[in-house]
Phi, psi and omega in degrees: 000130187304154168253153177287203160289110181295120138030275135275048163261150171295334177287353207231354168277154180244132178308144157355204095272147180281183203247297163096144175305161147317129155309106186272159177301321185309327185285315185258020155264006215221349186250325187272323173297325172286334175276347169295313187280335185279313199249126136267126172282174176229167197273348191267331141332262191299029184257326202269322171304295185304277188340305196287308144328318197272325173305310183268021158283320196306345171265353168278331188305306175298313159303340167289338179096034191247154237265155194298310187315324187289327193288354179261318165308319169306287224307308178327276182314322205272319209292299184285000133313306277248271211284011168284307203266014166257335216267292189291027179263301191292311169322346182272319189095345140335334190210126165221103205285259194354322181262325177308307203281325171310321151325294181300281198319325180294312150350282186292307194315314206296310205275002200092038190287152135299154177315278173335303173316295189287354185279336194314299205318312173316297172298329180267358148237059158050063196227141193282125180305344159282323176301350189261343202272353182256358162290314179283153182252163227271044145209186202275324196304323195255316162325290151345275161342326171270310196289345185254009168292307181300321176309304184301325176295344204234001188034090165222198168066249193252347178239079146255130201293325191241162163335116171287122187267192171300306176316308211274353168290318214272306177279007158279326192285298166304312185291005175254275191329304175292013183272338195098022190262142157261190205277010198268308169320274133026285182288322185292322176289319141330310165285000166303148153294125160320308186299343187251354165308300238250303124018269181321300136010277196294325199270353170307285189294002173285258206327313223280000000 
């Protein structure tokens, strides 16, 4: 039986991808459209992705040997293209930081994000804080509602396999808290009946 290609073999390597011309506005609009239909963005998202692109042709470009200067002036020219052909996504209607964080939040709530959880989630694919803060949902009953999701996923609280002791209360009680739920909140999903845990539950996802 053949052995495989190791890794560090010429045989267990995969070539290069070649570098290919510079990135053009044409290009990386034509780069921003194929990552749209697959994925929804944000406008400061899809900044990072074309970003991310002109990086690594400019590190094949170099390796190929094409002279550093040149290859930092192209880089240059794509990178101030970049917020043109994100600007014009949006103006397009392709990128909607609003309905993305509205999508979003609902998405994580469902799985058992916290208000918090989801504002971080937010900030972090670049959605402007006010478009997140009207994104979130807006009373503790949909708080409530996130926190017995995060119970069922982590089976604690009212989807606990066994009786909960103190102890295991007392760290059920911390692992909701590192979720960002707080603790008045918190304490109520613990204190649920399971059958009405589980109700509630069903009647959320009706609603969504």
């Amino acid at each position: 039986m053949a052995d495989e290609p190791q890794a560090n073999s010429p045989r267990g390597r995969r070539a290069p991808r070649p570098a290919g011309p510079a990135p053009t506005a044409s290009r990386l609009r034509e780069a921003a459209l194929l990552h749209l239909a697959r994925y929804a963005a944000t406008e400061a998202g899809l900044k990072r992705v074309l970003d991310r692109r002109i990086d690594r042709w400019a590190r094949a470009a170099e390796a190929e040997g094409e002279p550093r200067d040149q290859v930092a002036a192209a880089a240059a020219t794509a990178r101030a293209a970049v917020a043109e052909v994100a600007r014009a996504m949006v103006q397009a209607g392709a990128v909607d930081d609003a309905a993305f964080a509205a999508s979003r939040a609902r998405r994580l709530a469902r799985t058992g994000r916290s208000r918090r959880a989801i504002a971080a989630h937010l900030s972090a694919k670049g959605v402007d804080a006010g478009i997140a803060a009207a994104a979130l949902p807006a009373n503790e009953e949909a708080e409530l509602d996130a926190a017995l999701a995060y119970c069922r996923r982590r089976r604690i609280g009212p989807f606990a396999r066994t009786q909960e002791d103190a102890e295991a209360r007392r760290k059920a009680m911390a692992a909701l808290a590192r979720g960002g739920f707080g603790h008045a909140v918190a304490r109520q999903a613990l204190a649920m009946d399971p059958a009405a845990a589980q109700d509630r539950l069903l009647a959320a996802r009706s609603r969504a």
